[in-house]
C-alpha positions as CSV (number, residue, x, y, z in Angstrom):
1,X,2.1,-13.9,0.1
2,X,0.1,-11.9,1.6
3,X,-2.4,-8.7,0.7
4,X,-3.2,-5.6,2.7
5,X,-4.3,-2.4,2.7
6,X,-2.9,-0.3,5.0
7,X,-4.1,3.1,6.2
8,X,-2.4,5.8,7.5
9,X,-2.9,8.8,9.6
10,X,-1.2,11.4,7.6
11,X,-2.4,14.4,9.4
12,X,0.7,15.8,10.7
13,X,2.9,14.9,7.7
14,X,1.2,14.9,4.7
15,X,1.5,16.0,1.9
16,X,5.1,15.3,2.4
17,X,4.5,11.4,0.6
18,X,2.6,9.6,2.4
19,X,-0.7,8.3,1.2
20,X,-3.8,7.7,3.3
21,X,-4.2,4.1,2.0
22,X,-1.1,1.8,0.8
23,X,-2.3,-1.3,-0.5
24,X,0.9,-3.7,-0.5
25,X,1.4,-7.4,-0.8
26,X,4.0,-9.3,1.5
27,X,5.3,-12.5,3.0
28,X,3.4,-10.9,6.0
29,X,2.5,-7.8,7.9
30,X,5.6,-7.3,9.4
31,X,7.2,-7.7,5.2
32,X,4.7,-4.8,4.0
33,X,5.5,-2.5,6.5
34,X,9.2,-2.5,5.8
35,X,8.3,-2.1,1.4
36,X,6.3,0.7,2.7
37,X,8.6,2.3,5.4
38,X,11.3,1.6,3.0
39,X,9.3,4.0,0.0
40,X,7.2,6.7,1.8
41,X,9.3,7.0,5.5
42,X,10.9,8.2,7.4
43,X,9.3,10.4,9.0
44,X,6.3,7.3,9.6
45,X,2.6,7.7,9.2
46,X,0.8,6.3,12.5
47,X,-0.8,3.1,11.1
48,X,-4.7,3.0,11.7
49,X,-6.3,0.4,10.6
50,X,-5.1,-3.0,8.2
51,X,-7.2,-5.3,6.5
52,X,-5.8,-8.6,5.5
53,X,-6.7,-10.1,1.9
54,X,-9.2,-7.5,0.8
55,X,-11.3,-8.6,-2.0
56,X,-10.6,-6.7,-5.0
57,X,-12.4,-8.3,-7.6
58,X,-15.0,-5.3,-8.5
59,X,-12.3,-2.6,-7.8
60,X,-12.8,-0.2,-10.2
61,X,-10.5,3.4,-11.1
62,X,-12.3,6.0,-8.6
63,X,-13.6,3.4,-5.8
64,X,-10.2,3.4,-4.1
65,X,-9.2,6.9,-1.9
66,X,-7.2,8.8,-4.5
67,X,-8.6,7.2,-7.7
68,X,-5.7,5.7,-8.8
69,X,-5.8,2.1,-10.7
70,X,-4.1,-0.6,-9.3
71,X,-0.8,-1.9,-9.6
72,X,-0.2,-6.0,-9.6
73,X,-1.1,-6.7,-6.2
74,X,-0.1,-10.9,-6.7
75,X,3.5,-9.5,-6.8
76,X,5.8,-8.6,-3.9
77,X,5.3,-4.8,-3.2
78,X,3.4,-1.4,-3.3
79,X,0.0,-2.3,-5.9
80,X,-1.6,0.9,-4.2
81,X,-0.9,3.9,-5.4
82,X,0.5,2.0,-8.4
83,X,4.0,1.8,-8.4
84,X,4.6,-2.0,-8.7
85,X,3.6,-2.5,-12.8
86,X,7.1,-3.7,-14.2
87,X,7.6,-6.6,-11.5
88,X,7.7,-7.3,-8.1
89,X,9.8,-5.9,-5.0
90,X,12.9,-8.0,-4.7
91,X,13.4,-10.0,-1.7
């Protein structure tokens, strides 16, 4: 499994549920992008920038773009905004 965060130009469709940062974990890229397709889309948010494995060891509530905790991001699925806290996405 792999992490990510993911972000998103939402400028021509938010606020209509799309967040500007997703942080999701997946067998790959290609695996996150259909969890997060599958929750936020259609219609889809251009993607604008990914970084792979991000270190979240010293995240704390408020350092991440909407100030949201996180979710479990060892788990299959969504950890950012939280939505993945009773188990992870089946596959």
């Amino acid at each position: 499994m792999t992490r990510y965060w993911l972000h998103f130009d939402i400028s021509g469709i938010y606020p209509h549920g799309w967040p500007p940062v997703v942080g999701v974990t997946g067998r790959d890229l290609d695996d996150c992008l259909k969890i997060v397709r599958c929750r936020y889309g259609p219609p889809f948010a251009l993607l604008t920038k990914v970084v792979e494995d991000p270190d979240l060891t010293d995240v704390q509530p408020g350092m991440v773009p909407l100030g949201r905790p996180l979710g479990v991001p060892v788990w299959r699925g969504i950890w950012y905004p939280p939505e993945n806290i009773t188990g992870p996405e089946p596959s």
